[in-house]
N, CA, C and O atoms as a Tinker XYZ file with bonds, in Angstrom:
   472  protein
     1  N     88.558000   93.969000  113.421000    73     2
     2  CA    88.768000   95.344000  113.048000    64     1     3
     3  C     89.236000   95.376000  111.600000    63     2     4     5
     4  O     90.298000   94.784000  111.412000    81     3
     5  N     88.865000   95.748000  110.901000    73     3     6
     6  CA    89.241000   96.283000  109.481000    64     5     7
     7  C     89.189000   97.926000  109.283000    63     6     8     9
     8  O     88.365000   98.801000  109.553000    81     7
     9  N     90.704000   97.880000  108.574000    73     7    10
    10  CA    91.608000   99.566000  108.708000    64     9    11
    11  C     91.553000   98.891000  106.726000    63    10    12    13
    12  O     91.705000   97.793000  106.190000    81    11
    13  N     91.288000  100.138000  106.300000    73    11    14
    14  CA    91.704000  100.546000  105.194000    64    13    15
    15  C     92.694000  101.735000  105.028000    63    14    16    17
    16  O     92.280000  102.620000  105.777000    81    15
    17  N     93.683000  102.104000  104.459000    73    15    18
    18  CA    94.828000  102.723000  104.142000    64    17    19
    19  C     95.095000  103.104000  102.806000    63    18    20    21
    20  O     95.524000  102.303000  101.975000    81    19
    21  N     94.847000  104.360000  102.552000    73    19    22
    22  CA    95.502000  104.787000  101.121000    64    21    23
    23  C     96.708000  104.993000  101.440000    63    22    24    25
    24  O     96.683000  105.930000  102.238000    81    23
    25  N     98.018000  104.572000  101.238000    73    23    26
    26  CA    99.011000  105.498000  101.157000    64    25    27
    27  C     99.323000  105.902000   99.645000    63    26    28    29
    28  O     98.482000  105.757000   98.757000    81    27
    29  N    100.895000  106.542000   99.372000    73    27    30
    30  CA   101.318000  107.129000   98.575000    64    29    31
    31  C    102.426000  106.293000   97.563000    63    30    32    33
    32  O    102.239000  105.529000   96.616000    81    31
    33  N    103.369000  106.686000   98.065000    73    31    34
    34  CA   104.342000  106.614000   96.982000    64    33    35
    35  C    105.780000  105.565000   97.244000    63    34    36    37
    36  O    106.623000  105.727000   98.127000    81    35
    37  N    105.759000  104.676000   96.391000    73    35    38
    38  CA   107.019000  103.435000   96.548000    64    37    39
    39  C    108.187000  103.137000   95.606000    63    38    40    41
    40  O    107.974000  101.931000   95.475000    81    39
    41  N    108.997000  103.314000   95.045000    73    39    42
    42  CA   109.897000  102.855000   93.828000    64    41    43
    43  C    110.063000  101.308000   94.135000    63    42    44    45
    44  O    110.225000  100.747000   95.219000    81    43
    45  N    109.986000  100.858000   93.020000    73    43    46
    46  CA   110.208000   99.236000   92.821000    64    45    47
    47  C    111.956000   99.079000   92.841000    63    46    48    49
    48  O    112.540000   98.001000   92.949000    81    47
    49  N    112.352000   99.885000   92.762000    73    47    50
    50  CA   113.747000   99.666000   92.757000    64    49    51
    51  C    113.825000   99.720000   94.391000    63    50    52    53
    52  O    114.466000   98.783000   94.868000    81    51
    53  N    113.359000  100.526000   95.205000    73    51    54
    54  CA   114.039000  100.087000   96.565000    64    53    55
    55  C    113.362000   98.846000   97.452000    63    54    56    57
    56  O    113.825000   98.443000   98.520000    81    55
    57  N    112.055000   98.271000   96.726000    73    55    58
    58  CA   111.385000   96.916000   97.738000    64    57    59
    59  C    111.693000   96.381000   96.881000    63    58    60    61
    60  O    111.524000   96.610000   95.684000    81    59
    61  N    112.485000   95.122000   97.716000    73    59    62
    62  CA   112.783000   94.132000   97.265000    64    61    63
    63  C    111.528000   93.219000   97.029000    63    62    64    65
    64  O    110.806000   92.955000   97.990000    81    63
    65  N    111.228000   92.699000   95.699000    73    63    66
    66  CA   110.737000   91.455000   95.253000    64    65    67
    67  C    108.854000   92.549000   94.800000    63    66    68    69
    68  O    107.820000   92.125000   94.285000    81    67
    69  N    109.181000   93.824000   95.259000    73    67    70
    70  CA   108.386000   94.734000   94.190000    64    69    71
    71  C    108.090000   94.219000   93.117000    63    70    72    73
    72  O    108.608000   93.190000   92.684000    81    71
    73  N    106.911000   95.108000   92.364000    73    71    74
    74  CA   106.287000   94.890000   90.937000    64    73    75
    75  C    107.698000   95.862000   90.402000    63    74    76    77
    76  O    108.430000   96.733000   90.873000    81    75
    77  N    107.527000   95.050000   89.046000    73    75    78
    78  CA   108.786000   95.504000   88.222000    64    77    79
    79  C    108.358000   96.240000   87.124000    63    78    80    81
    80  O    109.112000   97.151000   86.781000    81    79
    81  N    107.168000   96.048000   86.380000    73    79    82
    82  CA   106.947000   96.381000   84.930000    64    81    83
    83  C    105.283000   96.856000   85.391000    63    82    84    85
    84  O    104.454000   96.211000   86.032000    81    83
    85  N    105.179000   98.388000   84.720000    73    83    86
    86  CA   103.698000   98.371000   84.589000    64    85    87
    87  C    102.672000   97.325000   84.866000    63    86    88    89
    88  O    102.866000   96.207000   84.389000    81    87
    89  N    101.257000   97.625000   85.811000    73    87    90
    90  CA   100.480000   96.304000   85.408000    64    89    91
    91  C    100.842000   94.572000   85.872000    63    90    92    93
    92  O    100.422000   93.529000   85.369000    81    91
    93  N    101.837000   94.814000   87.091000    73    91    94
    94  CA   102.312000   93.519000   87.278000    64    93    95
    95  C    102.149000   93.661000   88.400000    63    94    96    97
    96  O    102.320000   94.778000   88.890000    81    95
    97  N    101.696000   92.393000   89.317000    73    95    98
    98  CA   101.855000   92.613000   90.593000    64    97    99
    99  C    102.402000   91.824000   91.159000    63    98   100   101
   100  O    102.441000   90.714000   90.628000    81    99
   101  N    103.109000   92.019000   92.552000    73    99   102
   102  CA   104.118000   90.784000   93.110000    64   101   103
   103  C    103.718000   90.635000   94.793000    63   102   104   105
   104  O    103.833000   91.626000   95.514000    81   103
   105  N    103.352000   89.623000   95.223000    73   103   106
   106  CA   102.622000   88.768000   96.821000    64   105   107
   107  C    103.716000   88.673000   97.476000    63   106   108   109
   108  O    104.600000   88.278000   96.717000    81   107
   109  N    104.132000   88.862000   98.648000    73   107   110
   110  CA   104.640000   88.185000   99.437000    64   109   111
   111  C    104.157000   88.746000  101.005000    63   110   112   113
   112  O    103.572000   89.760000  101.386000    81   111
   113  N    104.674000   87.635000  101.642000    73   111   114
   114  CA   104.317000   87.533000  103.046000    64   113   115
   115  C    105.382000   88.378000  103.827000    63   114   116   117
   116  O    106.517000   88.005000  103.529000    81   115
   117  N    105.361000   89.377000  104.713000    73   115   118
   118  CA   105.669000   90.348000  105.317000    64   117   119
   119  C    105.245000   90.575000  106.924000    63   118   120   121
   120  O    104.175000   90.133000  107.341000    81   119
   121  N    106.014000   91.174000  107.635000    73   119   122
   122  CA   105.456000   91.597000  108.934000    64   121   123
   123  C    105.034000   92.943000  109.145000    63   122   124   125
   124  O    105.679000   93.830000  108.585000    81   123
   125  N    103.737000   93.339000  110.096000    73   123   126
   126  CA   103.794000   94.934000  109.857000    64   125   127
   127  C    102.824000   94.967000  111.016000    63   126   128   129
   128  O    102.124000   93.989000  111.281000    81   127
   129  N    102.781000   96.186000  111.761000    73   127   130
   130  CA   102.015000   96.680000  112.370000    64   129   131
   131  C    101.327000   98.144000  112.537000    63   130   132   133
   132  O    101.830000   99.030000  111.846000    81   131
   133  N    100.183000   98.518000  113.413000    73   131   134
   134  CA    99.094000   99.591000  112.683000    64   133   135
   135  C     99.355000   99.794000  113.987000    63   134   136   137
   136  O     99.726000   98.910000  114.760000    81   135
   137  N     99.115000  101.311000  114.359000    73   135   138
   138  CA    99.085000  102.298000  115.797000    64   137   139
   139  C     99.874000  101.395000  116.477000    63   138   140   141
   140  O     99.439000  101.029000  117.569000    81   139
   141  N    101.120000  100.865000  116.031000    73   139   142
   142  CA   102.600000  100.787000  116.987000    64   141   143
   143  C    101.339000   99.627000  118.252000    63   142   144   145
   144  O    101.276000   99.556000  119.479000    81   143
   145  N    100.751000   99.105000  117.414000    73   143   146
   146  CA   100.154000   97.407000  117.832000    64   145   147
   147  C    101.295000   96.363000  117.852000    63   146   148   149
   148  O    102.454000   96.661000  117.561000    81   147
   149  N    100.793000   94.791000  118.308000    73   147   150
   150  CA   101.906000   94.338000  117.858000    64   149   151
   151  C    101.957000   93.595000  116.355000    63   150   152   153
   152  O    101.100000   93.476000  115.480000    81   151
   153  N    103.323000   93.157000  116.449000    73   151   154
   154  CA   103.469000   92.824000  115.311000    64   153   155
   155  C    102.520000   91.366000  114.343000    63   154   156   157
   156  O    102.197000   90.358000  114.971000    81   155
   157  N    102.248000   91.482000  113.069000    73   155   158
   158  CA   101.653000   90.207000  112.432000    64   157   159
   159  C    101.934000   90.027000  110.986000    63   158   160   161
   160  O    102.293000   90.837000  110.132000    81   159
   161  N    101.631000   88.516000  110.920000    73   159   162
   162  CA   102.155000   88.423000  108.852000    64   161   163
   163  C    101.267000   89.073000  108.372000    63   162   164   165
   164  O    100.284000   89.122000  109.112000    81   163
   165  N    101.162000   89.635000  107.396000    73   163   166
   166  CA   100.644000   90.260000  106.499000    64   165   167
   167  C    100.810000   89.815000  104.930000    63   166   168   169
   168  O    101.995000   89.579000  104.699000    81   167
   169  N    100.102000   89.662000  103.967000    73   167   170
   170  CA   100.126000   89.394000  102.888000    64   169   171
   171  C    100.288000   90.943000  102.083000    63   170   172   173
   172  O     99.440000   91.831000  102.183000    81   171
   173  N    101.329000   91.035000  101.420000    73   171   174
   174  CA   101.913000   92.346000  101.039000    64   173   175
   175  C    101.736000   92.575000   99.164000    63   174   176   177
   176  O    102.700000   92.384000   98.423000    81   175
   177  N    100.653000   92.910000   98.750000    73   175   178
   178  CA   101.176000   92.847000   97.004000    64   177   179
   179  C    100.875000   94.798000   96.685000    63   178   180   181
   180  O    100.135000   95.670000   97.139000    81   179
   181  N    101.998000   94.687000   95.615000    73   179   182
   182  CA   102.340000   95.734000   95.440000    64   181   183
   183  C    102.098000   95.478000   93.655000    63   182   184   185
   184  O    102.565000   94.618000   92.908000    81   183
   185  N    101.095000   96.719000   93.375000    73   183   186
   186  CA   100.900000   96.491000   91.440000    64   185   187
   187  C    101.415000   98.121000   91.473000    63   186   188   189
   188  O    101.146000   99.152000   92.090000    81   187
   189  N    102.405000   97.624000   90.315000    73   187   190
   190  CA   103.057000   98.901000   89.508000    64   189   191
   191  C    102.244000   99.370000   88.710000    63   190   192   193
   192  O    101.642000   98.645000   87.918000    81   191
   193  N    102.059000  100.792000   88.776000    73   191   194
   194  CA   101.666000  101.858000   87.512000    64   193   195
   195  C    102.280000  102.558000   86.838000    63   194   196   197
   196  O    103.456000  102.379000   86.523000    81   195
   197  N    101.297000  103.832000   86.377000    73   195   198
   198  CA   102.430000  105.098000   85.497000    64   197   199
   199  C    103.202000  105.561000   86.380000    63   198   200   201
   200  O    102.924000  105.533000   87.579000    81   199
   201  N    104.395000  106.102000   85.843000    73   199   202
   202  CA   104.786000  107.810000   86.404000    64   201   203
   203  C    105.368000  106.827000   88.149000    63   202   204   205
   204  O    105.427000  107.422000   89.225000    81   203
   205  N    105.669000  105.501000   88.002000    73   203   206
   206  CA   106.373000  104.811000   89.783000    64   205   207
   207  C    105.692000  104.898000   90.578000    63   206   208   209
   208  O    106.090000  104.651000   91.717000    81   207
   209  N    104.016000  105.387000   90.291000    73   207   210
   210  CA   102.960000  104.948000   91.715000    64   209   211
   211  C    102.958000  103.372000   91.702000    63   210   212   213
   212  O    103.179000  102.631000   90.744000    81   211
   213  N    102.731000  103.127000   92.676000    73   211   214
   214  CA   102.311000  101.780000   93.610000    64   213   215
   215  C    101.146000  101.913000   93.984000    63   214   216   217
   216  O    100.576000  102.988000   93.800000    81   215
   217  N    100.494000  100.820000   94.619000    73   215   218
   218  CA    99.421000  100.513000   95.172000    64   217   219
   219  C     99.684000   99.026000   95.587000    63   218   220   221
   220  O     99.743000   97.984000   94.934000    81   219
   221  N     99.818000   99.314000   96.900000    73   219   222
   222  CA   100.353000   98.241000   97.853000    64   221   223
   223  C     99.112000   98.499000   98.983000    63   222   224   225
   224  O     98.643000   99.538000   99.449000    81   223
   225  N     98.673000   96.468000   99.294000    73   223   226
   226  CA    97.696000   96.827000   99.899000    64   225   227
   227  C     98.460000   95.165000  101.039000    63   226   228   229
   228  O     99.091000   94.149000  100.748000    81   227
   229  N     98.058000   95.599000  101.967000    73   227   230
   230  CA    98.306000   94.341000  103.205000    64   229   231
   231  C     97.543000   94.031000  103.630000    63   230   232   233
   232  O     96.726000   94.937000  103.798000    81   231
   233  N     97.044000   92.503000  104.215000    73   231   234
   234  CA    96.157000   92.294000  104.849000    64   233   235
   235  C     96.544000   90.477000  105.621000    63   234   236   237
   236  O     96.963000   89.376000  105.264000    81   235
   237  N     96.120000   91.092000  106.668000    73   235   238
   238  CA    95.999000   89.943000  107.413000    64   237   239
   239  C     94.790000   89.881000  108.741000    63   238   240   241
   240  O     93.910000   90.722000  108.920000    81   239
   241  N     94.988000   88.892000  109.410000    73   239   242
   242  CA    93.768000   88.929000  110.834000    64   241   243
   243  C     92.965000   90.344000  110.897000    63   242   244   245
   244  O     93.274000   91.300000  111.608000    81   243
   245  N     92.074000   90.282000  110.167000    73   243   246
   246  CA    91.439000   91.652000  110.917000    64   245   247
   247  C     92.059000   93.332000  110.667000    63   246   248   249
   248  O     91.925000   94.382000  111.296000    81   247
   249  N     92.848000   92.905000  109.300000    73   247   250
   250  CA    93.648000   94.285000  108.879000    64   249   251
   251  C     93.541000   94.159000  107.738000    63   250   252   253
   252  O     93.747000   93.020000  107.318000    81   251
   253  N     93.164000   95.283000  106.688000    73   251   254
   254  CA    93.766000   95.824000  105.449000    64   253   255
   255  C     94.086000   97.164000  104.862000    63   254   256   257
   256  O     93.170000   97.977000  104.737000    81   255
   257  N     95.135000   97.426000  104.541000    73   255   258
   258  CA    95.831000   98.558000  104.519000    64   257   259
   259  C     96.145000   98.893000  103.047000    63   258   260   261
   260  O     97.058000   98.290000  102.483000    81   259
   261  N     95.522000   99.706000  102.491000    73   259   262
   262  CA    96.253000  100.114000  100.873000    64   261   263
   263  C     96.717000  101.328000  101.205000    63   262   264   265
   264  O     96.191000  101.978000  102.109000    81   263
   265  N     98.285000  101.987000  100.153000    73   263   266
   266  CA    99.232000  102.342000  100.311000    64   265   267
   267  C     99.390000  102.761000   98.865000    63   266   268   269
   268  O    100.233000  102.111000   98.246000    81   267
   269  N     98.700000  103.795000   98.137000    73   267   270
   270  CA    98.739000  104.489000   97.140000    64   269   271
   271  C     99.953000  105.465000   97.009000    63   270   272   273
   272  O    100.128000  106.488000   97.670000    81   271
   273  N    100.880000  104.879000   95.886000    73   271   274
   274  CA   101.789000  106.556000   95.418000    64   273   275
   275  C    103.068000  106.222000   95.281000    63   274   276   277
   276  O    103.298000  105.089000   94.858000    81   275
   277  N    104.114000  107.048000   95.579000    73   275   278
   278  CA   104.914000  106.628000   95.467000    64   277   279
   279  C    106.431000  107.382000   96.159000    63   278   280   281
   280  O    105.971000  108.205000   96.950000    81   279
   281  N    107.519000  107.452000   96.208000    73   279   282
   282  CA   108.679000  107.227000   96.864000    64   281   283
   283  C    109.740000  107.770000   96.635000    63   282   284   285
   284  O    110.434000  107.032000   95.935000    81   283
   285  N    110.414000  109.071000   96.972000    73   283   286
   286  CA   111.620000  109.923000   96.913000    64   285   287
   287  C    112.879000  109.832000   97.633000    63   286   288   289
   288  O    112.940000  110.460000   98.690000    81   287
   289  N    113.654000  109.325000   97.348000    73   287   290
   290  CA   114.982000  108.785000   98.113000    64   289   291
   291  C    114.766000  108.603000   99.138000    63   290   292   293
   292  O    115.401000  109.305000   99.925000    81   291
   293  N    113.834000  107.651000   99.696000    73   291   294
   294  CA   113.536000  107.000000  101.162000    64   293   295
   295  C    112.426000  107.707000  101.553000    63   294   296   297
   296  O    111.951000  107.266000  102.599000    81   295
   297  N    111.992000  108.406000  101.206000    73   295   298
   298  CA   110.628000  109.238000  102.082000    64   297   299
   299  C    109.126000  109.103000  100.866000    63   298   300   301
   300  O    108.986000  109.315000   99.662000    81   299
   301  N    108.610000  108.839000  101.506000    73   299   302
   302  CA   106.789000  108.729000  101.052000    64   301   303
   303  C    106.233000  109.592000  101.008000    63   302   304   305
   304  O    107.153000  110.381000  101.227000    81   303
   305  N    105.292000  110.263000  100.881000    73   303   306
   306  CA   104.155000  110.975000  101.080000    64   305   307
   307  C    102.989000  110.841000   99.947000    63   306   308   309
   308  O    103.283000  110.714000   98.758000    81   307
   309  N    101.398000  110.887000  100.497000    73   307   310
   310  CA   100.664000  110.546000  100.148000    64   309   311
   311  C     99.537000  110.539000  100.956000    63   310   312   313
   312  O     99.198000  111.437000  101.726000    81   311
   313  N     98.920000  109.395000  100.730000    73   311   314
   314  CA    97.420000  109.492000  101.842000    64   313   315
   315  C     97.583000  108.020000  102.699000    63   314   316   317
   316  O     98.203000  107.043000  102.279000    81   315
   317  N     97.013000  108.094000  103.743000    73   315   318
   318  CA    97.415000  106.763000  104.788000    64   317   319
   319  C     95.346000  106.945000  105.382000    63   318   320   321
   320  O     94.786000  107.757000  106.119000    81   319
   321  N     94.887000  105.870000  104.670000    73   319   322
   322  CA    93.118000  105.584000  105.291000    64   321   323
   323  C     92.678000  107.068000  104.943000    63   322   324   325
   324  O     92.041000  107.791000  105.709000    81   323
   325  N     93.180000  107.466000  103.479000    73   323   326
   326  CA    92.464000  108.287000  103.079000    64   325   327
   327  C     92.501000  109.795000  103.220000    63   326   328   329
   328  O     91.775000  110.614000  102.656000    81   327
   329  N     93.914000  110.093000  104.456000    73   327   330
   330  CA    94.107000  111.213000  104.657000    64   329   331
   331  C     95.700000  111.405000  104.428000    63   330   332   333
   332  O     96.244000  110.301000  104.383000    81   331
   333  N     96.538000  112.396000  104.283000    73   331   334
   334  CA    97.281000  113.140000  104.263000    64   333   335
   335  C     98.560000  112.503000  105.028000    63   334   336   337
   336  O     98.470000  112.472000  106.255000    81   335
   337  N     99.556000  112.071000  104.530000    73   335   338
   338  CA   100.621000  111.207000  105.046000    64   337   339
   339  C    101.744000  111.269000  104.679000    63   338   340   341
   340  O    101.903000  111.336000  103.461000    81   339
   341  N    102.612000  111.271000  105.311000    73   339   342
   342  CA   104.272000  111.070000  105.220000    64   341   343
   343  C    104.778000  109.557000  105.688000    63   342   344   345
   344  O    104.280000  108.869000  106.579000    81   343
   345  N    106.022000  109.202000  104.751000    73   343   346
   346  CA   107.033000  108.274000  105.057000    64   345   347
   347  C    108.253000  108.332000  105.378000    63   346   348   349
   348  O    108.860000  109.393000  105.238000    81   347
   349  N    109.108000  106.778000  106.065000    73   347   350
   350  CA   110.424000  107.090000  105.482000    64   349   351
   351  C    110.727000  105.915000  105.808000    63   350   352   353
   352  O    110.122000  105.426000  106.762000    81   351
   353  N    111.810000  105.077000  105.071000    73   351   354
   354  CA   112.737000  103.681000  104.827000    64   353   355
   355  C    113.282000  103.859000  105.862000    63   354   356   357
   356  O    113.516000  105.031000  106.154000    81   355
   357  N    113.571000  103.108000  106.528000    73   355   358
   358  CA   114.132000  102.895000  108.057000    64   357   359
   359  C    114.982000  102.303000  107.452000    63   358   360   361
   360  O    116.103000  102.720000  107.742000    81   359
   361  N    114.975000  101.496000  106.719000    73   359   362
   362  CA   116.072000  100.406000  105.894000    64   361   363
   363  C    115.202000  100.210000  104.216000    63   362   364   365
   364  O    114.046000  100.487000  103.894000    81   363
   365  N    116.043000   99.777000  103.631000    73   363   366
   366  CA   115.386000   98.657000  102.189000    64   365   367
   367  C    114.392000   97.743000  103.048000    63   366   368   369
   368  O    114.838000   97.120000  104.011000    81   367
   369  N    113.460000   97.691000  102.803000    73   367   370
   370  CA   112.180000   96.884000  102.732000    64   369   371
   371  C    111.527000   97.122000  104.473000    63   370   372   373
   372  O    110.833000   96.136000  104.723000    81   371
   373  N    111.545000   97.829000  105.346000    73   371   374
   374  CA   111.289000   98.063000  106.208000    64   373   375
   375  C    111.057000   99.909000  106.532000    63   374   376   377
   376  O    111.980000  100.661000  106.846000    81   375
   377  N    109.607000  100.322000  106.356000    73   375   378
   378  CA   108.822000  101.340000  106.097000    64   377   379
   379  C    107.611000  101.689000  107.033000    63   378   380   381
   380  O    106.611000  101.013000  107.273000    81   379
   381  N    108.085000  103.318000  107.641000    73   379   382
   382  CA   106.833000  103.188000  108.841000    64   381   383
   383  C    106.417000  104.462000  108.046000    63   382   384   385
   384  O    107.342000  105.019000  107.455000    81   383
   385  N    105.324000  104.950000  107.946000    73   383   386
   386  CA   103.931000  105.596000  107.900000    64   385   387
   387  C    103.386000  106.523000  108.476000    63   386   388   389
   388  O    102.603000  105.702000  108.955000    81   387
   389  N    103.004000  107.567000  108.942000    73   387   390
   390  CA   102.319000  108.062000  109.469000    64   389   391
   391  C    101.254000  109.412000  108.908000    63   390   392   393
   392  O    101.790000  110.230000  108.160000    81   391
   393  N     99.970000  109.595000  109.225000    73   391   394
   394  CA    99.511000  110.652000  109.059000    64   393   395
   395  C     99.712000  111.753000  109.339000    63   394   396   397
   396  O    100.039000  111.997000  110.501000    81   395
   397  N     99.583000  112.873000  108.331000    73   395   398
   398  CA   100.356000  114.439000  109.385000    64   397   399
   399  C     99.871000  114.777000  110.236000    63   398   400   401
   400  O    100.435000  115.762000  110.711000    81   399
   401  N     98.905000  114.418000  110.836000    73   399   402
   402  CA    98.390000  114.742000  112.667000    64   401   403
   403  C     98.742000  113.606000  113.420000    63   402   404   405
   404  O     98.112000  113.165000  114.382000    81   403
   405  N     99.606000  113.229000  113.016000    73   403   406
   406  CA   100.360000  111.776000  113.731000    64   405   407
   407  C     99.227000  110.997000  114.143000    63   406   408   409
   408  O     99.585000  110.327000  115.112000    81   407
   409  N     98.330000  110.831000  113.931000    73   407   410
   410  CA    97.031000  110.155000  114.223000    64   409   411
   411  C     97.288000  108.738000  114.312000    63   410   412   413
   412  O     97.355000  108.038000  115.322000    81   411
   413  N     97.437000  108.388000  112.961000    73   411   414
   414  CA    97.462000  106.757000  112.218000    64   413   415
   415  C     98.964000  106.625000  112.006000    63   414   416   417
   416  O     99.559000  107.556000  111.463000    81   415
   417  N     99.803000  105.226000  112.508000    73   415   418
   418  CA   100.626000  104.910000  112.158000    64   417   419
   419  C    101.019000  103.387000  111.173000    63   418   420   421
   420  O    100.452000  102.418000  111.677000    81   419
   421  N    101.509000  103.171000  110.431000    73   419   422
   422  CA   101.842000  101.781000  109.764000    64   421   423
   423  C    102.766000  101.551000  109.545000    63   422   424   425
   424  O    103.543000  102.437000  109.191000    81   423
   425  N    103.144000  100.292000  109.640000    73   423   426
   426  CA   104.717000  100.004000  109.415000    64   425   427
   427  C    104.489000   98.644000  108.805000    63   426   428   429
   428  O    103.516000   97.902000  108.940000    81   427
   429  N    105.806000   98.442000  107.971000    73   427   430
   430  CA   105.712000   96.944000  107.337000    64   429   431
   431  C    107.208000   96.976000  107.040000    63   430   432   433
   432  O    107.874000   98.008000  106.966000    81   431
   433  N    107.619000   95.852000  106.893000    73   431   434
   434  CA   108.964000   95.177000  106.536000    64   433   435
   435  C    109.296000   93.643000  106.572000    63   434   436   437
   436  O    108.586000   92.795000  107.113000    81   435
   437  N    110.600000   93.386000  105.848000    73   435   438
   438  CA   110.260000   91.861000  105.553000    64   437   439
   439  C    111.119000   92.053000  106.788000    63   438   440   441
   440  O    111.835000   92.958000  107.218000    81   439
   441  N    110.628000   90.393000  107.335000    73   439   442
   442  CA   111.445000   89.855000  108.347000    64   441   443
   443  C    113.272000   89.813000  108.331000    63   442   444   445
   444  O    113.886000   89.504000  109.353000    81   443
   445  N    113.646000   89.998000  107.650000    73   443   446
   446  CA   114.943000   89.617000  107.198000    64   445   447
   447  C    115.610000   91.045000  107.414000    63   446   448   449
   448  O    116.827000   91.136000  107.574000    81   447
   449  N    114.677000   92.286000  107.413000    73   447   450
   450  CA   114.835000   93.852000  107.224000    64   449   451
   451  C    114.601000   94.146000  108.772000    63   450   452   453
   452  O    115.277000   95.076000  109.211000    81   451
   453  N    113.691000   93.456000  109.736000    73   451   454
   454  CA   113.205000   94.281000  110.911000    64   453   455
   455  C    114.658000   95.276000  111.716000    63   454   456   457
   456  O    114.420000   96.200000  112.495000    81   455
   457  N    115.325000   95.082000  111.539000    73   455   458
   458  CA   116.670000   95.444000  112.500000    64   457   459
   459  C    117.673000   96.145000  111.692000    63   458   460   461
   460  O    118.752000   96.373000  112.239000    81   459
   461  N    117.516000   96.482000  110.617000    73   459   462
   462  CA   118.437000   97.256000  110.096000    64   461   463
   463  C    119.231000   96.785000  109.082000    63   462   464   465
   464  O    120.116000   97.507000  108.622000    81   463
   465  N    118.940000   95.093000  108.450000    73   463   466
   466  CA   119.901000   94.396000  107.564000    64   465   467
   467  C    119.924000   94.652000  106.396000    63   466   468   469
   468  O    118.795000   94.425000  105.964000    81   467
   469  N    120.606000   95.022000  105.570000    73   467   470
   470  CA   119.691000   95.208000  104.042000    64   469   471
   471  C    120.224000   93.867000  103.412000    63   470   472
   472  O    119.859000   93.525000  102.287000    81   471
């Protein structure tokens, strides 16, 4: 199965190990899951732009998810696979997703974040 995902909007100041500077992008390995599936690693890179959009795209087994935009004191909004979407930080680095017809859900966070740790 391959899921593509636009989302929205991220500040590099609240993901840890985020792109920092325009034009830079930063990899790491992450856990996340799609329609509250179960959980899997995911390869997570996030490239900084203008104006604090992101473009964070994940992919692992049979998943890839991009995550266009960017991030207002814990809450997202943007597009999620191209349609119309809201967020919110459950914690620093642990972020679930959803479309406004609750349709599509996504979630990702580092392992170290799943439970509430910052």
């Amino acid at each position: 199965m391959r899921i593509a995902i636009l989302p929205t909007l991220a500040a590099a100041a609240l993901l840890p190990g985020a792109a920092t500077a325009q034009g830079t992008a930063a990899r790491e390995t992450v856990r996340c899951a799609f329609n509250d599936g179960p959980e899997r690693a995911c390869v997570f890179t996030d490239q900084a732009g203008r104006g604090g959009a992101h473009r964070m795209t994940f992919t692992g087994p049979g998943i890839r998810v991009t995550f266009v935009g960017r991030a207002n004191s814990g809450w997202w909004s943007g597009q999620l696979n191209g349609r119309p979407a809201m967020g919110f930080e459950r914690n620093r680095g642990n972020v679930v997703y959803s479309t406004t017809d609750l349709g599509t859900r996504f979630a990702w966070w580092y392992p170290r974040n799943a439970h509430g740790t910052y």
